[in-house]
Residue frames as qw, qx, qy, qz and C-alpha x, y, z in Angstrom:
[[0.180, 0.826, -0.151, -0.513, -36.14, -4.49, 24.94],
 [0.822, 0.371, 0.241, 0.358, -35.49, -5.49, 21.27],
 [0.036, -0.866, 0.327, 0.377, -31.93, -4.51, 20.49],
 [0.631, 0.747, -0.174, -0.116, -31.25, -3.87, 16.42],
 [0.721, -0.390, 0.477, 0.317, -27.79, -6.16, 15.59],
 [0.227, 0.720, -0.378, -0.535, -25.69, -5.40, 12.83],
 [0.945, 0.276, -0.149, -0.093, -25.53, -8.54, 10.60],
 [0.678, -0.378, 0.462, 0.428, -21.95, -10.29, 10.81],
 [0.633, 0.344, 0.232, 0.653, -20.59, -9.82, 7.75],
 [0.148, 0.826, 0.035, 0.543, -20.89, -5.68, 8.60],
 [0.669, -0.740, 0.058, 0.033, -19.09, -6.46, 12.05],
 [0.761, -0.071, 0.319, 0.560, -16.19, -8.33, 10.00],
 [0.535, 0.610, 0.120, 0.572, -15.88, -5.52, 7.29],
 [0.415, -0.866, -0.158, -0.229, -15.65, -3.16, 10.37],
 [0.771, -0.505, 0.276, 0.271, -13.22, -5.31, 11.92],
 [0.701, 0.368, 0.269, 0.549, -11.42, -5.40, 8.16],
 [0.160, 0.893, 0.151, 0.392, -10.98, -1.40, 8.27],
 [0.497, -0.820, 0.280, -0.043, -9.95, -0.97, 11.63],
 [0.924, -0.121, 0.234, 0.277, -7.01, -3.37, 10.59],
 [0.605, 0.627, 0.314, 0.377, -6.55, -1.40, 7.75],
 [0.014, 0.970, 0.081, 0.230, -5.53, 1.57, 9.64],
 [0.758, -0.450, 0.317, 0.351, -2.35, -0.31, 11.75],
 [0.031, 0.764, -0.528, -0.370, 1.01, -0.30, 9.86],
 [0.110, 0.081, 0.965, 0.224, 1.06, -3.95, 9.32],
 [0.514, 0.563, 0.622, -0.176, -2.29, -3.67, 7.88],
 [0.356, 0.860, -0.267, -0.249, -1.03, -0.93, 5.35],
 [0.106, -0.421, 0.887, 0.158, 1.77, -3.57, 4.89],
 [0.330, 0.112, 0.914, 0.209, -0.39, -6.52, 3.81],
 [0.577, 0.598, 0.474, -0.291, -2.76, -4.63, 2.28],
 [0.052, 0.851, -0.217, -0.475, 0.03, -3.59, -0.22],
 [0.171, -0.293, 0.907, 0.249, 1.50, -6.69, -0.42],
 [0.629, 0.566, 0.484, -0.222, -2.37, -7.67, -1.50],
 [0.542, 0.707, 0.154, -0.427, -2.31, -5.30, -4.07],
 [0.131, 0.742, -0.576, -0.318, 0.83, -6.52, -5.70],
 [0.360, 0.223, 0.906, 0.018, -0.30, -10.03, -5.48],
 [0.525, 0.630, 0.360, -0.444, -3.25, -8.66, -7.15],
 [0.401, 0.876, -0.018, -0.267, -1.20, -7.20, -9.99],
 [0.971, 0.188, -0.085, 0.120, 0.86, -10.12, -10.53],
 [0.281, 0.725, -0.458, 0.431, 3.87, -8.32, -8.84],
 [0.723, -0.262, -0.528, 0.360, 6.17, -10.04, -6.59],
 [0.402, -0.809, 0.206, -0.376, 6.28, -8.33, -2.93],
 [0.850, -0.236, -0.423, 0.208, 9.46, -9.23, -0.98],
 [0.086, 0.527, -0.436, 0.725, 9.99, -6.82, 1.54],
 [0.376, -0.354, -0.788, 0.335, 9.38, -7.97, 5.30],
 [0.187, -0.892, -0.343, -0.228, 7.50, -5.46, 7.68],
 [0.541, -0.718, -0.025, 0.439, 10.20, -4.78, 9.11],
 [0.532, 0.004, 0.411, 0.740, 12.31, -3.86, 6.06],
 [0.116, 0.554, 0.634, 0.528, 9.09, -1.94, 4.84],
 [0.284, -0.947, -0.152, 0.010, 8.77, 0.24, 7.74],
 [0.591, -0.519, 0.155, 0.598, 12.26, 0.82, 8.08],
 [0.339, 0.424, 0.517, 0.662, 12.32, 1.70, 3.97],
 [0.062, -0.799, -0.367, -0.472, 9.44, 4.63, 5.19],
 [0.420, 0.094, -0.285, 0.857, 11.43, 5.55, 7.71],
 [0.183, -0.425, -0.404, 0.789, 10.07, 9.13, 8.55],
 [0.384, 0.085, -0.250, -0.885, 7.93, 9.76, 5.81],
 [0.071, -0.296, -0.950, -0.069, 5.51, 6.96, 6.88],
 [0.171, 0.651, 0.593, -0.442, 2.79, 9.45, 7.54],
 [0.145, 0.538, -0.322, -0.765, 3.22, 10.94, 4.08],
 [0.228, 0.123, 0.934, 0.246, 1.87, 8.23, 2.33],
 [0.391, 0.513, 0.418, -0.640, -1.11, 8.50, 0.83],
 [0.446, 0.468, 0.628, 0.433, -3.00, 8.77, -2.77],
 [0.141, 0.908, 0.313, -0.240, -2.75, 12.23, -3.35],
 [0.806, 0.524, 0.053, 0.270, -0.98, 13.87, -5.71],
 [0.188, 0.839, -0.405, 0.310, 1.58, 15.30, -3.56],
 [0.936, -0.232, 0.256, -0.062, 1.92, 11.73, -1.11],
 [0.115, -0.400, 0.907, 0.059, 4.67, 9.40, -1.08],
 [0.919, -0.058, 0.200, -0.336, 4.47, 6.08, -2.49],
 [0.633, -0.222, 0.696, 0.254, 6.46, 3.09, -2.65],
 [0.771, 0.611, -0.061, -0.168, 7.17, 2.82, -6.91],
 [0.817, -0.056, 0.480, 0.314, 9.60, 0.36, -8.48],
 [0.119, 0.686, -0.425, -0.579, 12.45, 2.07, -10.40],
 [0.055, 0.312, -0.664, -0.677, 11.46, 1.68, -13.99],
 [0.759, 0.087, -0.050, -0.644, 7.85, 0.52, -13.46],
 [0.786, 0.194, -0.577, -0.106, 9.53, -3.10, -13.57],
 [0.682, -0.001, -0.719, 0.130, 10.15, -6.11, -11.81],
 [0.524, -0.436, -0.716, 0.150, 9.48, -6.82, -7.97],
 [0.380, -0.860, 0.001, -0.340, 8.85, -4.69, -4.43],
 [0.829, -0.411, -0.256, 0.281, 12.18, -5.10, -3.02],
 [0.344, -0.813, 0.161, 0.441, 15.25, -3.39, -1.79],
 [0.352, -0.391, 0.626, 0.575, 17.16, -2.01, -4.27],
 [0.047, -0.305, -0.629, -0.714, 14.40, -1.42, -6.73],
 [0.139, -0.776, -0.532, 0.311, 12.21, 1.06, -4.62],
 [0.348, 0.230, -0.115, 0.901, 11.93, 4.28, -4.69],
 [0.096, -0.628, -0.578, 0.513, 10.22, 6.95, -2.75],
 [0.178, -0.093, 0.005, 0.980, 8.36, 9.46, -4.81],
 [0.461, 0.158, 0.296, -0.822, 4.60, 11.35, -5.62],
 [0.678, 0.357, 0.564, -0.308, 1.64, 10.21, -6.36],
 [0.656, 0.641, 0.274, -0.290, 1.58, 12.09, -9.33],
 [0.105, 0.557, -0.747, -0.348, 5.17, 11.67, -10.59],
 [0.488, 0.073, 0.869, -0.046, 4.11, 7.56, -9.81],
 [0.602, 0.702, 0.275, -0.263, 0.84, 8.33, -12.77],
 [0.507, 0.746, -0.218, -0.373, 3.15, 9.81, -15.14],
 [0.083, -0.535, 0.823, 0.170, 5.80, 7.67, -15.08],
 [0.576, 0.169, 0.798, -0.049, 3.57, 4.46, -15.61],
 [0.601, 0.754, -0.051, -0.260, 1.62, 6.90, -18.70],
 [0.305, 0.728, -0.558, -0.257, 5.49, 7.38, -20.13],
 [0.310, -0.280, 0.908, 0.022, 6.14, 3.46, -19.42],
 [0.655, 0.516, 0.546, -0.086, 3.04, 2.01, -21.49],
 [0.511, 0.773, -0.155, -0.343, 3.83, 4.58, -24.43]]
């Protein structure tokens, strides 16, 4: 019987997702994006779950979510320049920081 094989590279992006859904995967994929965006990330996972505490299932990208945003749109991800608030406060506040 000829059984159909997904290619490898759609086994690994598979495997990438399913990571993606852990806590430490939401942890490094954050710390990704702040690498990405030339921002320094220096919170451990342990500091970073402890930080979300009981709103870790509130995350999210909607516009009433939690996210992790750096008070005054400036300088690194660490303690003591976090804060916890919405998506869409997170939007405006970057708008009112560019003007």
């Amino acid at each position: 019987m000829n059984e159909v094989k997904a290619p490898k590279w759609e086994a690994f992006l598979a495997r990438q997702r399913e990571k993606q859904r852990t806590p430490f995967g939401k942890y490094t994929s954050q710390k990704g994006h702040a690498k990405h965006r030339g921002i320094e990330f220096n919170l451990t996972f342990e500091e970073w779950m402890d930080w979300w505490g009981d709103d870790f299932d509130k995350r999210g990208r909607g516009k009433d979510d939690l996210v992790m945003a750096r008070i005054g749109d400036t300088g690194p991800y660490e303690l003591g320049n976090i804060k916890k608030i919405t998506f869409s406060e997170n939007r405006r506040e970057a708008y009112t920081n560019k003007s």
